[in-house]
C-alpha positions in Angstrom: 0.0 0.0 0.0 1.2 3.4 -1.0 3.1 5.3 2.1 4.0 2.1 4.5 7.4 1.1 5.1 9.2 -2.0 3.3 9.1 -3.3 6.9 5.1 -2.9 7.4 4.4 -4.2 3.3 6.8 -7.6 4.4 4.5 -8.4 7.6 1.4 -8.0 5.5 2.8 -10.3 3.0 1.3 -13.8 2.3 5.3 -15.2 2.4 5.7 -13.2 6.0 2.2 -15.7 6.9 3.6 -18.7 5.5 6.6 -18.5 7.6 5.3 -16.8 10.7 2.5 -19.7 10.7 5.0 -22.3 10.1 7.0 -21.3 13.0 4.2 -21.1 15.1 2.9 -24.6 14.1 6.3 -25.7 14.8 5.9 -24.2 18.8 2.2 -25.9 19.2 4.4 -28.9 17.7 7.1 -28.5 20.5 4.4 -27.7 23.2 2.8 -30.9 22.4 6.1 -33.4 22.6 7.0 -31.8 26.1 3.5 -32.6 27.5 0.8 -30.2 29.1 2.6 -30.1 32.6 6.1 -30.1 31.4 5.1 -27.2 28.6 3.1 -25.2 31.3 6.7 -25.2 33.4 8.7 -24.5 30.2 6.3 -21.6 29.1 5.6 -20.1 32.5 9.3 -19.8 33.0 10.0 -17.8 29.8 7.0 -15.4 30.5 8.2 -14.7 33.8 11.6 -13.9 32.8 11.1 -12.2 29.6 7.7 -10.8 30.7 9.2 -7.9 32.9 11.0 -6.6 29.9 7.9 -5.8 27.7 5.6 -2.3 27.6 2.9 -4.3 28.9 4.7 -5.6 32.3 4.9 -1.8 32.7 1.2 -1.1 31.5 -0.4 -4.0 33.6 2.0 -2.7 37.0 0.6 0.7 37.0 -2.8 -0.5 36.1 -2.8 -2.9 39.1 -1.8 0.1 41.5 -4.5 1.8 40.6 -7.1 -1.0 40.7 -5.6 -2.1 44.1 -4.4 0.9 46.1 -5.0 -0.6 49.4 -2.5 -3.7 48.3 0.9 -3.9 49.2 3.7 -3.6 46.9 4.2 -7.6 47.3 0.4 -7.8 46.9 0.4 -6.0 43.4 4.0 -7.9 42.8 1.9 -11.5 43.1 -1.2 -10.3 41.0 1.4 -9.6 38.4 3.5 -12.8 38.7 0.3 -14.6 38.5 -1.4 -13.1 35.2 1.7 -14.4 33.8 1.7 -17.7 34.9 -2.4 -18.2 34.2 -1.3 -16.4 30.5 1.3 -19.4 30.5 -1.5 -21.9 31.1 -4.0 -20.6 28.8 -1.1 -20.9 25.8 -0.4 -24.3 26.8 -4.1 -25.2 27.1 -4.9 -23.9 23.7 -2.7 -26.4 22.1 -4.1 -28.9 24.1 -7.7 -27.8 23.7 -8.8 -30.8 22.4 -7.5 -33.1 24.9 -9.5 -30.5 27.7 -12.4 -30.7 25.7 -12.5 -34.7 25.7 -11.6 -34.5 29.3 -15.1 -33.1 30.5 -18.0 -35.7 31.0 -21.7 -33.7 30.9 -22.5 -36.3 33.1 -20.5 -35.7 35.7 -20.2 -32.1 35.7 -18.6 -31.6 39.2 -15.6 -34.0 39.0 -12.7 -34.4 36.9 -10.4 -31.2 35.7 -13.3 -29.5 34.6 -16.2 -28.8 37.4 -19.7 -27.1 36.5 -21.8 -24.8 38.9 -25.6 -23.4 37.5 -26.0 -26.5 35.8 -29.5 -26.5 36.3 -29.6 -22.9 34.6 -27.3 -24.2 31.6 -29.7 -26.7 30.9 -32.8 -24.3 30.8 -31.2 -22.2 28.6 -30.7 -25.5 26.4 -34.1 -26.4 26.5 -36.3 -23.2 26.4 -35.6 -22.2 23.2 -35.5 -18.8 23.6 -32.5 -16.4 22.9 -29.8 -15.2 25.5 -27.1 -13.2 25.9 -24.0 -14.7 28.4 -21.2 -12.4 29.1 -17.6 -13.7 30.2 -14.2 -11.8 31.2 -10.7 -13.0 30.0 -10.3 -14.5 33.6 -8.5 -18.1 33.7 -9.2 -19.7 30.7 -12.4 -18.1 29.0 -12.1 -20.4 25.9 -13.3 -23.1 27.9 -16.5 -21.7 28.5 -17.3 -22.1 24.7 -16.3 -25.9 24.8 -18.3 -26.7 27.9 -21.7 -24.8 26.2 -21.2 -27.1 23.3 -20.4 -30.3 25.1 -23.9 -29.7 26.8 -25.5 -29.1 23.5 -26.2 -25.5 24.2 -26.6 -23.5 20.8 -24.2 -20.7 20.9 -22.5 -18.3 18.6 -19.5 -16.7 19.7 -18.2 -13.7 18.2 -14.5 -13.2 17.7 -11.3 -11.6 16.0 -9.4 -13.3 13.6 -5.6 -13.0 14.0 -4.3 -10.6 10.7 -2.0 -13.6 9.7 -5.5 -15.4 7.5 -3.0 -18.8 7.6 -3.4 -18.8 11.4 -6.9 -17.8 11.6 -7.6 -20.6 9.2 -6.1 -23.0 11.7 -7.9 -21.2 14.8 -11.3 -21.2 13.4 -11.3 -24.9 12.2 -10.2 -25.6 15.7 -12.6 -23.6 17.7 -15.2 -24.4 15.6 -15.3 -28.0 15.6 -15.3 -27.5 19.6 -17.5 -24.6 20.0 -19.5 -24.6 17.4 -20.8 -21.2 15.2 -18.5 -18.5 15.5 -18.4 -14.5 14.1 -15.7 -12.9 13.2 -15.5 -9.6 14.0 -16.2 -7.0 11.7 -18.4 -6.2 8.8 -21.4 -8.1 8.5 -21.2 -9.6 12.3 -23.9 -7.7 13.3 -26.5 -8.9 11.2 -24.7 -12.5 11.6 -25.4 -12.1 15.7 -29.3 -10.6 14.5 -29.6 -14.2 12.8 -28.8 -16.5 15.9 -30.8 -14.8 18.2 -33.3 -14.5 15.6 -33.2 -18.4 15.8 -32.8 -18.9 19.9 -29.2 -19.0 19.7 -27.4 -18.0 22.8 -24.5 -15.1 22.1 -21.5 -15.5 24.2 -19.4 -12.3 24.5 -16.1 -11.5 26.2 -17.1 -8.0 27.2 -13.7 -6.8 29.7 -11.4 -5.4 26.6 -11.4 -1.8 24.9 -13.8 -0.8 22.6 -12.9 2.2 20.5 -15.5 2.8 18.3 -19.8 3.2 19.9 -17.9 2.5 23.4 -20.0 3.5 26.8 -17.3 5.2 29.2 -18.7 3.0 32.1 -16.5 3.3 35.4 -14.2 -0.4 36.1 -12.6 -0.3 39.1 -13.1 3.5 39.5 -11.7 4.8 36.4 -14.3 5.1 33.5 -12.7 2.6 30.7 -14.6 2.2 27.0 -16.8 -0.4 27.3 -18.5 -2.5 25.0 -22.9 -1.4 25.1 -23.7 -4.7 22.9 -24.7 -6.7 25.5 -27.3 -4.6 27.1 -28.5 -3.4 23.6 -29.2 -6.3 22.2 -30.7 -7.4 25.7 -33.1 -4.2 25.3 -34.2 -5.2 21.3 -35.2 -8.8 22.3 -36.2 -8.8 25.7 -34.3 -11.5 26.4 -32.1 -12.5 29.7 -28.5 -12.0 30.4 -26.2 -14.1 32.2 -22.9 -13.7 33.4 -20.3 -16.9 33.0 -16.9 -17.4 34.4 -13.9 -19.6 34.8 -11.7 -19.9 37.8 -8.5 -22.0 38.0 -8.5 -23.9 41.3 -5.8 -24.6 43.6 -5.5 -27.7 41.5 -5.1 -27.1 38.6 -8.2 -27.4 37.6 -10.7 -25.3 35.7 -14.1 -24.3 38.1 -17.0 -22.8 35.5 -20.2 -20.8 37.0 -23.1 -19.8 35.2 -25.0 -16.7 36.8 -28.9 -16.6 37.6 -30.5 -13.7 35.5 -29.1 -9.9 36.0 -31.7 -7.9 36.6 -30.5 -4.6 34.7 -31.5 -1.5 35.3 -34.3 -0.1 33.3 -35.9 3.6 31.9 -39.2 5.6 32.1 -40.2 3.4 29.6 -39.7 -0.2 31.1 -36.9 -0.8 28.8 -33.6 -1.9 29.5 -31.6 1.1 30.2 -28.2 0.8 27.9 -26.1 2.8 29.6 -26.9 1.9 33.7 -26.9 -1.7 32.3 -23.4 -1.4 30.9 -22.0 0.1 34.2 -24.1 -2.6 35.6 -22.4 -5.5 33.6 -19.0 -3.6 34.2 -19.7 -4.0 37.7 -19.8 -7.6 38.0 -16.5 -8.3 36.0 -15.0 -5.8 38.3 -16.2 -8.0 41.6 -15.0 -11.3 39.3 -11.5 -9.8 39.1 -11.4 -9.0 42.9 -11.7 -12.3 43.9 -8.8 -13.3 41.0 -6.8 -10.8 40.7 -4.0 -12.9 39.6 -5.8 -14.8 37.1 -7.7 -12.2 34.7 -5.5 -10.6 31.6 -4.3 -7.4 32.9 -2.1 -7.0 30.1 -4.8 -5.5 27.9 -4.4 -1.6 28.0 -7.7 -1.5 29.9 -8.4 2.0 30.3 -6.6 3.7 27.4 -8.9 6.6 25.8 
């Protein structure tokens, strides 16, 4: 394109994506001869040491001060340490996706690595055959929410962003889909794609704790107003339908613990309709009160707040 460097034109290139996807098939490739544990040790290792030296060490630091004035230094230090180490896990665990995925029996949905809580409410959303809306946070590993929902035959479509290199996001969306079923790529057309499932009674999973920058709500997250993304409560206002909040948690374990919420009640207007704005701050409220409880285990480095 006319006016980018040599160097931007070469990592746009459909050679720079043949190699940068080779290499990274070749890691996945590596990750999988050492094992989960042993890769999990491997990777957690190198994030911890190389982690410090990268903008967003710096970026997540300051953001944690703020978030947690009260902590001590050693406090913050820990939360720190530990979004690196559950960032270790969650690269490890997407190569070995699969092998999680086969791991978890709907039938026994409170033993084994994978334990369920509102089990009762995922099956009523299953069976009513209405549409819903379930909103998640990057917190432990949030992909496995998606793979649980289609394991118990819940009809979900999952909206997300394609990596730029199109080799990779070949390989991610085959993946993903084959364990989570419909998913939307970001961009044009997804709104009328998300229209369509809940059109049907599909139930839209969104990860809702990242910057928007485009038709954001300024809604306050741990006392500093951060763009947030309004979907969720618009979408709950246009169908009148029920939105539920859904989380993972890693356990002391090792384990992964999933809840599904009962039914926010958001806020409404004059009119009896679902306020957008007070439901946004609403929504932003109860990822704020997941994150206190795990500080160390949701993705702090995102540039949460950056206007």
């Amino acid at each position: 394109m006319p006016g980018q460097s040599l160097g931007a034109r070469f990592t746009r290139s459909a050679f720079f994506h043949r190699i940068s996807a080779g290499v990274l098939r070749a890691g996945m490739g590596g990750v999988h001869v050492l094992g989960r544990e042993r890769a999990t040790r491997v990777v957690s290792g190198l994030l911890r040491t190389a982690g410090p030296l990268l903008p967003e060490h710096r970026m997540a630091k300051a953001n944690i001060a703020a978030s947690f004035p009260e902590k001590s230094e050693a406090e913050r230090a820990a939360i720190l340490a530990g979004a690196w180490d559950n960032f270790a896990h969650v690269i490890v665990e997407f190569v070995f996706l699969e092998e999680l995925a086969a791991g978890f029996d709907p039938a026994q949905p409170t033993g084994g690595p994978i334990s369920v809580e509102g089990l009762d409410r995922f099956l009523k959303l299953r069976d009513d055959g209405k549409p819903a809306i379930i909103v998640a946070a990057h917190l432990a590993n949030w992909e496995i929410l998606g793979v649980v929902a289609h394991k118990f035959g819940l009809k979900t479509a999952l909206p997300f962003r394609a990596p730029r290199n199109l080799q990779l996001a070949a390989d991610v969306l085959a993946q993903r889909e084959a364990l989570m079923g419909t998913l939307i790529e970001s961009g044009r057309g997804a709104s009328f794609e998300i229209a369509a499932a809940l059109d049907r009674g599909d139930h839209l999973g969104m990860l809702i704790d990242q910057r928007l920058n485009r038709h954001a709500v300024d809604a306050p997250f741990f006392g500093r107003p951060a763009l947030t993304n309004p979907m969720p409560a618009k979408l709950a206002r246009q169908y009148e339908c029920p939105v539920h909040g859904a989380r993972a948690v890693r356990r002391p374990d090792g384990g992964l613990h999933l809840e599904l919420t009962p039914e926010l009640t958001l806020p409404r207007d004059a009119d009896g309709l679902i306020d957008v704005e007070a439901s946004t701050f609403a929504i932003n409220r109860l990822v704020e009160g997941w994150v206190r409880e795990h500080p160390d285990q949701w993705f702090w480095l995102h540039d949460r707040w950056r206007h």
